[in-house]
N, C-alpha and C positions, 0 to 999 in steps of 0.2 A: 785333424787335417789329414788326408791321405799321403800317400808316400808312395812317388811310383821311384821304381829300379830301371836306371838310363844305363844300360851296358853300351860303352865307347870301342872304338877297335884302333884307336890310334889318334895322329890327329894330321888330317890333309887327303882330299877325295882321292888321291891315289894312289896311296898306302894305308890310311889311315879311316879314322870315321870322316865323313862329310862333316865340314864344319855349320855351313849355313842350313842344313836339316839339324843336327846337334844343338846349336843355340838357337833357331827360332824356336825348337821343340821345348828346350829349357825356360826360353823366353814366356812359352804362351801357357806351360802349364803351373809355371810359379804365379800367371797373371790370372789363372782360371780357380787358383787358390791350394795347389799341393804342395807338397813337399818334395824334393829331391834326393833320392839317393844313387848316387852316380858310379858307376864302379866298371869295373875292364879289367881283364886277364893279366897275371906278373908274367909277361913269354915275351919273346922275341917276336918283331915283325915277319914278314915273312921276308921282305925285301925293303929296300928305302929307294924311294923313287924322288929325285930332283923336279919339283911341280912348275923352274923353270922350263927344264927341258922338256921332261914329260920321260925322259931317260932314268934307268937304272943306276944306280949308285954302286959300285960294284963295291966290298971288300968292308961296305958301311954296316952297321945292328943299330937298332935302336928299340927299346921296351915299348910295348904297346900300353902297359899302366902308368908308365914316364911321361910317353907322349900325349895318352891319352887327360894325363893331369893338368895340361896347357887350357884345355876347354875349361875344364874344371875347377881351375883356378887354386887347383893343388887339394882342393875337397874330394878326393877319391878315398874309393876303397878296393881293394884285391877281393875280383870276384870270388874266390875259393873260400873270401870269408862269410861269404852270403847267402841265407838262406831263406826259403820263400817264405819264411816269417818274417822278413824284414820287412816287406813291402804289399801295398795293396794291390800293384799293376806292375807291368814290365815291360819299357820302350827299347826298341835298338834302331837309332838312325841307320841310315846308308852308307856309301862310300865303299871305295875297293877294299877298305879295312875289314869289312864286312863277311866278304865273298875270299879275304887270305891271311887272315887270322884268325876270326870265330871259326870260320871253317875253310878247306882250300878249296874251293867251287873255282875260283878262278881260275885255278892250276887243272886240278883234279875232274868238274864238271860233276856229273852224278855220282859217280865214285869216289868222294872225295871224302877226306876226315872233317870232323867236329871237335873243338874245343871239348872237353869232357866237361867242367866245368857250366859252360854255357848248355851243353845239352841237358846238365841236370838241372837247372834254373829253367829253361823251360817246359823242360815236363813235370817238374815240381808244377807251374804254375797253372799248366792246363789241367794237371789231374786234380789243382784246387781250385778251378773254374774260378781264376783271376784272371782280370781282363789284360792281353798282352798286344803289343801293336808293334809293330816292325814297318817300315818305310822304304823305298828306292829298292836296292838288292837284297834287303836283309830278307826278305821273304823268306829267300833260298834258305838262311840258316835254320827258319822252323821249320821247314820241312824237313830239313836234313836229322834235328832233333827230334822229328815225329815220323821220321822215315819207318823204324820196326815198331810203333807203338799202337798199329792196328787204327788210328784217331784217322781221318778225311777232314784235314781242314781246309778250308776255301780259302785262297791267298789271291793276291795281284803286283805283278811287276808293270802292270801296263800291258803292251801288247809285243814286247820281242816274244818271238815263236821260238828262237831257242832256250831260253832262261824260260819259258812259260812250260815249253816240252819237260824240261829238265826238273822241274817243280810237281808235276804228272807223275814222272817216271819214280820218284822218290814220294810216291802215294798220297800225295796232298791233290787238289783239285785249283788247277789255275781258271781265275776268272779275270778274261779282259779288262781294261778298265779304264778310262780318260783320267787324266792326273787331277783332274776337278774333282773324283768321285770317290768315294772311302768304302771299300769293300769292309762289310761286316761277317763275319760269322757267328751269328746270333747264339748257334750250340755250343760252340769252344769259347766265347768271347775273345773271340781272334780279331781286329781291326787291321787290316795293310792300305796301302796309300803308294803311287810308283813314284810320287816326288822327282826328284832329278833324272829319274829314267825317259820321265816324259816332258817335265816342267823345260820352259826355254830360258829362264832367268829366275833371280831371287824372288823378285815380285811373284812369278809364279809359284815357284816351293812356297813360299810364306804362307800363302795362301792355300794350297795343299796340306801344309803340316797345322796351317789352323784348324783346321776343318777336322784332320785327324787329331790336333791334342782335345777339341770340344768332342769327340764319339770318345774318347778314353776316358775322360773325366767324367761323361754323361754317366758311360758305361760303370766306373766304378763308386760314386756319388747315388746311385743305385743301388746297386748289389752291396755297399755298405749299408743302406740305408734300412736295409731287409736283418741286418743284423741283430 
């Protein structure tokens, strides 16, 4: 049975991983027949944001593998322990967890740092043409880990012009995209999806992140199959 690697970044869209990308994705690929191995950084978030207010929580910390263990249901692992042997494929939902933990895009923008960790998990996984898929913001993180690695991979956040610009400028190649549609990179077995960038409700993501866990599982259900 495959094993894909679900990198979390917290848990709550505003700090944290998106949860309803996180569990339909968990949802549709334990029902499409994988296995899960779930895992997120032992670091500090960057901030904790109050998801009543939408406000900053001044003076708060909370661990992103702590929080991130909520989705998880305490089945995690500390990415630092993981190596691209572990797994056949690599998902990272969305959320701001995404854009200021994996890496500080949020804060930073093109200049921004990367988890080391998370950068060597995915260029582990692309220089072993295993199939990785990233959803909503996470785009920005592969690019950011494929920023000096000379690779052009085709990603999609949808169509913001500056998160698209930004994705460009850090040498990947953005390609527009309606949240219906699953941009593939056939050469890298890159798969992205804009999910909540674009989607107006859950009904909608479900249906985005379907769409993308069938091209992940197609994609690596194949390229095992060749083994």
């Amino acid at each position: 049975m495959p094993r894909i690697g679900i990198v979390l970044s917290g848990c709550g869209v505003y700090d944290g991983a998106e949860i309803h990308e996180a569990v339909l994705s968990m949802y549709y690929l334990k029902k499409y027949g994988n296995e899960l191995l779930i895992m997120a950084p032992n670091v500090d978030q960057a901030h904790v944001v109050n998801h009543l207010t939408g406000e900053v929580e001044q003076g708060q910390k909370r661990n992103v593998l702590v929080e991130s263990a909520r989705i998880a249901r305490g089945n995690i692992t500390d990415i630092s322990e993981v190596t691209v042997d572990d797994f056949d494929a690599l998902l990272f939902p969305g959320g701001f967890g995404a854009a200021k933990n994996l890496v500080s895009f949020a804060f930073d923008g093109v200049k921004c740092s990367i988890n080391p960790d998370v950068k060597r998990l995915i260029k582990a996984t692309v220089d072993a043409k295993k199939p990785l898929a990233a959803v909503c913001i996470a785009p920005v993180v592969v690019a950011k880990a494929l920023e000096d690695s000379g690779v052009k991979a085709k990603l999609t956040i949808g169509n913001d012009a500056g998160t698209a610009n930004a994705i460009n400028a850090m040498g990947a190649e953005h390609i527009e995209s309606p949240v219906k549609e699953v941009i593939i990179d056939a050469h890298l077995n890159i798969i992205t999806n804009p999910a909540y960038m674009l989607a107006a409700d859950i009904a909608e993501v479900g249906e985005a992140i379907k769409k993308t866990m069938q091209a992940l599982t197609g994609m690596v259900n194949n390229l095992t199959a060749g083994c």
